[in-house]
KEMARFI-632988 format. One record per residue (C-alpha): residue number from 0; residue in three letters; z, x, y negated. Coordinates in steps of 0.25 Angstrom, whole numbers, plus 5000, padded with zeros to 4 digits. Layout:
N
<pt><resi>NUM</resi><resn>ALA</resn><w>Z</w><u>X</u><v>Y</v></pt>
...
END
This chain:
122
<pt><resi>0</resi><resn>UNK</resn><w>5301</w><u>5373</u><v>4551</v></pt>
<pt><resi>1</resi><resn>UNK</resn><w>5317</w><u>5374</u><v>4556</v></pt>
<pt><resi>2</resi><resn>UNK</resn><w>5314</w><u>5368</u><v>4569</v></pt>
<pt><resi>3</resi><resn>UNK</resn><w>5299</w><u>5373</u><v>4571</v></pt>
<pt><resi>4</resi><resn>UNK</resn><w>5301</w><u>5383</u><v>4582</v></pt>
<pt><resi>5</resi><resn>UNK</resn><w>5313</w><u>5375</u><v>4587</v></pt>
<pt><resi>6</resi><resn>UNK</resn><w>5308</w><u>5362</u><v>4591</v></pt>
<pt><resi>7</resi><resn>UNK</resn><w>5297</w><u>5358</u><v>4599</v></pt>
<pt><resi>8</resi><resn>UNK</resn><w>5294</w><u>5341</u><v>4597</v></pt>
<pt><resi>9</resi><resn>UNK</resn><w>5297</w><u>5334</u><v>4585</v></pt>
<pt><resi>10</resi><resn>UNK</resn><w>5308</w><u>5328</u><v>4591</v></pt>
<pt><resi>11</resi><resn>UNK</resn><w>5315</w><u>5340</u><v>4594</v></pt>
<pt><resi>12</resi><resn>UNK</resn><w>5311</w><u>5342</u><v>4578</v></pt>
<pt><resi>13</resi><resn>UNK</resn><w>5318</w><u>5328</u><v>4575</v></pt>
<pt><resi>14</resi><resn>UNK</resn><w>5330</w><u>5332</u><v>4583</v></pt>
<pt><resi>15</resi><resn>UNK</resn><w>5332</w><u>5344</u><v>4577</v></pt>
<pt><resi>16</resi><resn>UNK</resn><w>5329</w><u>5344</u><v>4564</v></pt>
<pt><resi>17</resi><resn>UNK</resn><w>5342</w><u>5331</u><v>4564</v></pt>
<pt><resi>18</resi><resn>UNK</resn><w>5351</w><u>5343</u><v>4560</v></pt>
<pt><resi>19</resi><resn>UNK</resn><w>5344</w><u>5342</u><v>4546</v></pt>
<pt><resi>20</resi><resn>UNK</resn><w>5344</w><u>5326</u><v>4544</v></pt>
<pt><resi>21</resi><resn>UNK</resn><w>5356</w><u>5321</u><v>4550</v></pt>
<pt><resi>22</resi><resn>UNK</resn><w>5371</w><u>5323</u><v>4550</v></pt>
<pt><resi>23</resi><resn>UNK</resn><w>5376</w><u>5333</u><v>4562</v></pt>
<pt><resi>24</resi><resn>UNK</resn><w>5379</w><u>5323</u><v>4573</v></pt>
<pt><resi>25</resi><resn>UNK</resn><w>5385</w><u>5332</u><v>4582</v></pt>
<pt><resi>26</resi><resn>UNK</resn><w>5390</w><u>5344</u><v>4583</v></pt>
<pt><resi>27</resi><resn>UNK</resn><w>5390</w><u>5355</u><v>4593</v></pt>
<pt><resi>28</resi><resn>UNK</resn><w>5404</w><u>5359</u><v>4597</v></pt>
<pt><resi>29</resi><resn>UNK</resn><w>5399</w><u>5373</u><v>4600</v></pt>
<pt><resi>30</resi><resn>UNK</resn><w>5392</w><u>5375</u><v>4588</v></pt>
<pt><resi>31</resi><resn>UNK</resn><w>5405</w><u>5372</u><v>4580</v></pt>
<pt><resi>32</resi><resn>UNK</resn><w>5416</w><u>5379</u><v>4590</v></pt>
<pt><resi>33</resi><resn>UNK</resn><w>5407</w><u>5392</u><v>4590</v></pt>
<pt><resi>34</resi><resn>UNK</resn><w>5401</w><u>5391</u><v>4575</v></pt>
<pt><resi>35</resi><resn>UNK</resn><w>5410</w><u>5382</u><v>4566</v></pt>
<pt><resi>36</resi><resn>UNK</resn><w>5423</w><u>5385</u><v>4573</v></pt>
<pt><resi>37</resi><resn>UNK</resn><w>5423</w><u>5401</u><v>4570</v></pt>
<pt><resi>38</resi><resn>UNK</resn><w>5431</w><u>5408</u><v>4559</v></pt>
<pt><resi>39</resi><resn>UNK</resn><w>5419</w><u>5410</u><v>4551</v></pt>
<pt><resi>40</resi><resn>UNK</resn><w>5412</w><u>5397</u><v>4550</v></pt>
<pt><resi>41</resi><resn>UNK</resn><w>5420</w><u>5391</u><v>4539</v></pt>
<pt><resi>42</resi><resn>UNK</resn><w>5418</w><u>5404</u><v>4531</v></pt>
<pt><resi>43</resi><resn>UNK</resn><w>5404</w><u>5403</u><v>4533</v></pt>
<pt><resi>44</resi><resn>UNK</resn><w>5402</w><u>5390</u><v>4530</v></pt>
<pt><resi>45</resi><resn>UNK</resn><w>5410</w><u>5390</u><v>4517</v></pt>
<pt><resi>46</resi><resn>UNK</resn><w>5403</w><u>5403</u><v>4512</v></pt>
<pt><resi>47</resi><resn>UNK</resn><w>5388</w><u>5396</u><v>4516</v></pt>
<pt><resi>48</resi><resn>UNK</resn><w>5391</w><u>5382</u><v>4509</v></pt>
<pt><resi>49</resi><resn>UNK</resn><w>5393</w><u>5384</u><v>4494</v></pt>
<pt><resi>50</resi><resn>UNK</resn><w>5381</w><u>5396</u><v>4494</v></pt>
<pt><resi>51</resi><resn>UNK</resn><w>5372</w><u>5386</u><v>4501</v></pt>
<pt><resi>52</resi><resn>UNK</resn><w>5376</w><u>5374</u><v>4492</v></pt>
<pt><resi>53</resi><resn>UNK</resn><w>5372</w><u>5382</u><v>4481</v></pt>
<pt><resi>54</resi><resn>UNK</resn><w>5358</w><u>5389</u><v>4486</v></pt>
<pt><resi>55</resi><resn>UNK</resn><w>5343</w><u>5387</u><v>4485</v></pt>
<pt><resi>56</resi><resn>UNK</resn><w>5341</w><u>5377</u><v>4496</v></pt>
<pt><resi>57</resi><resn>UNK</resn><w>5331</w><u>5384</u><v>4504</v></pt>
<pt><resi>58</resi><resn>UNK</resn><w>5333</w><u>5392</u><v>4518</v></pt>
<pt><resi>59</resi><resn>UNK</resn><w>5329</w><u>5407</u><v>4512</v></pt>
<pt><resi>60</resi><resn>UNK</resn><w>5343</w><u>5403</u><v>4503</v></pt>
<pt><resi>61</resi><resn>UNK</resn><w>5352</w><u>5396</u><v>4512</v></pt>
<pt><resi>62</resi><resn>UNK</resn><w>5347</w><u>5410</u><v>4520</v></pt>
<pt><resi>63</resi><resn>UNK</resn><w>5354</w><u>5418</u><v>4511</v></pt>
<pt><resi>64</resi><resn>UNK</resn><w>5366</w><u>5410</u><v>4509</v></pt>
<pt><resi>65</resi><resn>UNK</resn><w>5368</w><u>5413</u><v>4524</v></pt>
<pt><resi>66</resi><resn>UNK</resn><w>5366</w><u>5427</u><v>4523</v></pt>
<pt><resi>67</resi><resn>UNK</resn><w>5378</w><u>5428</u><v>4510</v></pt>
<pt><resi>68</resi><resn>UNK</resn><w>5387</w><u>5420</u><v>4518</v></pt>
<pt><resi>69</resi><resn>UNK</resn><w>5385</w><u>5428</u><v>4530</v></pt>
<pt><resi>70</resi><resn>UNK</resn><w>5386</w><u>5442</u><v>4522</v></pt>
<pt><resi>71</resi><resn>UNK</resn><w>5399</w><u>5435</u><v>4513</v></pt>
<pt><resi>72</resi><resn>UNK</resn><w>5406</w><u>5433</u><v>4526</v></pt>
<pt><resi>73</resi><resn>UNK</resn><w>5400</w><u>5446</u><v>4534</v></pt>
<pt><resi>74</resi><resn>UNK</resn><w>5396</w><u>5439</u><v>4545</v></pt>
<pt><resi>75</resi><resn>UNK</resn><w>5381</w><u>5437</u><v>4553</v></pt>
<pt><resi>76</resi><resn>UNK</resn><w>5371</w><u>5427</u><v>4550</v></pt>
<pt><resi>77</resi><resn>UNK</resn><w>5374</w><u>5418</u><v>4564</v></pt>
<pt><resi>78</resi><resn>UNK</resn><w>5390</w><u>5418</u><v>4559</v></pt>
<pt><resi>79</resi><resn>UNK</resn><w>5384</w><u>5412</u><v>4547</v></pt>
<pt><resi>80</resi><resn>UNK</resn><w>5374</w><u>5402</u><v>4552</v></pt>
<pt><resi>81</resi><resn>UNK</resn><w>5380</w><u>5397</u><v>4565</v></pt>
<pt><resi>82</resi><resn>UNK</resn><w>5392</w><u>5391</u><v>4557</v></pt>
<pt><resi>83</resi><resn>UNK</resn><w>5382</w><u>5385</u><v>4546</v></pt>
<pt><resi>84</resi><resn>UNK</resn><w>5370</w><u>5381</u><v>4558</v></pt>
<pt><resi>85</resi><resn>UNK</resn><w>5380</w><u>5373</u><v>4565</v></pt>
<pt><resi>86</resi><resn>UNK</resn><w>5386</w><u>5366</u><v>4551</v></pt>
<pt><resi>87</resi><resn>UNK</resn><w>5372</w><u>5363</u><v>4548</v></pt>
<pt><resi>88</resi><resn>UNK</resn><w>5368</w><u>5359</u><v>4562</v></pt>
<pt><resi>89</resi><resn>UNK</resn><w>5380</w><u>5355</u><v>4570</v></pt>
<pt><resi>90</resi><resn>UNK</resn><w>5375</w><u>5365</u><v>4583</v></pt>
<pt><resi>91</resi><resn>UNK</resn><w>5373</w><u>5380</u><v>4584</v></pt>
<pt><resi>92</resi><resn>UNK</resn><w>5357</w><u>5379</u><v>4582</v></pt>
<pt><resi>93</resi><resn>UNK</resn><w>5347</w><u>5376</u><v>4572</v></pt>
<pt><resi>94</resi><resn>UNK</resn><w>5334</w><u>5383</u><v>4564</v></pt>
<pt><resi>95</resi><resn>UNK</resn><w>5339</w><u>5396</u><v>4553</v></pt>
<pt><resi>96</resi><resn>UNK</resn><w>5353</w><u>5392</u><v>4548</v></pt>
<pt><resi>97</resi><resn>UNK</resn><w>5345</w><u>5392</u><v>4533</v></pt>
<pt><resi>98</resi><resn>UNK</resn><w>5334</w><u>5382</u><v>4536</v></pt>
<pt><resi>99</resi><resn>UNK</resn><w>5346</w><u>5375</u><v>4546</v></pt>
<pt><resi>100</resi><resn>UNK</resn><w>5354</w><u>5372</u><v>4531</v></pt>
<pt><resi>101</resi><resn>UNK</resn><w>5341</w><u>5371</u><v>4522</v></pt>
<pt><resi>102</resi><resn>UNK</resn><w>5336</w><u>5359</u><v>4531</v></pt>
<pt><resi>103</resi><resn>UNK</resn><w>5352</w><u>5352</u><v>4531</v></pt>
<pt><resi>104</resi><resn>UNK</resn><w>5350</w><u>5352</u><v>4516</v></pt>
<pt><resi>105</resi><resn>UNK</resn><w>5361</w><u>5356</u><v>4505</v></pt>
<pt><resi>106</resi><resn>UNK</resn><w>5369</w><u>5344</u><v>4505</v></pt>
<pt><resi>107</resi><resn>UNK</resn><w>5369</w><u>5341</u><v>4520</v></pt>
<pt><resi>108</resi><resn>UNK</resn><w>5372</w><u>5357</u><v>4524</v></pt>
<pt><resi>109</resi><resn>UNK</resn><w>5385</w><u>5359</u><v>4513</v></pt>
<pt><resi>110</resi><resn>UNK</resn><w>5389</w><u>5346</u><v>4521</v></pt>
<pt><resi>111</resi><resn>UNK</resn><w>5388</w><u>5352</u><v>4535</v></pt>
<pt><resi>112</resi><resn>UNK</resn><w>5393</w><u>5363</u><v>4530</v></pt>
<pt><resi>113</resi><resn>UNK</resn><w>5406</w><u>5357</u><v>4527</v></pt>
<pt><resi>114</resi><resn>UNK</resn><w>5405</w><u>5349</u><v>4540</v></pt>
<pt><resi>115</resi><resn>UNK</resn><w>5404</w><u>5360</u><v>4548</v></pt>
<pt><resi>116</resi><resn>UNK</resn><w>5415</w><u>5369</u><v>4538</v></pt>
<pt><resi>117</resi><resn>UNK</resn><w>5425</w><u>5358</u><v>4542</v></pt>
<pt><resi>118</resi><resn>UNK</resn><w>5423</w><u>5357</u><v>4557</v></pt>
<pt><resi>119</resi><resn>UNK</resn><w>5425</w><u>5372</u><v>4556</v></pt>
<pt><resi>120</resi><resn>UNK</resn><w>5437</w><u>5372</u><v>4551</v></pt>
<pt><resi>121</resi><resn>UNK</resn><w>5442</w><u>5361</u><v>4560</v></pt>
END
């Protein structure tokens, strides 16, 4: 359902529905220069991390986490998702920001979440 409108073989489907089932193997150096390496992305991706690891696991919730971390910090919805898109992703693109995390799995979006929190800060 993430990828319906947005692929149109099922090879594109295999190809980008890796971002769920495999370790980042790249990442795109915009992406972290424009969304990583800002003064709120660590912020956002410290206030998102212990709400998610503790919410129903379910987009309609991971939703709402987005929306108290972006209304805790006062900033817009894209200064909230682009930061976690491009921890859960490695680029600047993927499906909704809440099915992008639902589909990475608990375990595995905490963990790009602190990838991505120490690249920001490095």
């Amino acid at each position: 359902m993430a990828l319906r409108d947005r692929v149109h073989t099922f090879k594109e489907m295999v190809e980008k529905a890796m971002i769920w089932y495999a370790p980042i193997a790249e990442w795109d150096d915009k992406a972290v220069a424009k969304h990583l390496k800002n003064d709120s992305a660590v912020a956002v991706l410290e206030a998102a991390k212990p709400l998610l690891a503790e919410c129903e696991w379910k987009p309609e919730p991971i939703h709402k986490v987005i929306e108290q971390v972006a209304a805790r910090l006062e900033l817009g919805m894209g200064k909230i998702a682009q930061p976690l898109r491009v921890a859960m992703t490695g680029t600047q693109v993927s499906p909704s920001i809440d099915h992008t995390i639902y589909l990475a799995g608990r375990v595995e979006a905490l963990k790009r979440i602190d990838d991505a929190t120490v690249m920001a800060r490095g």
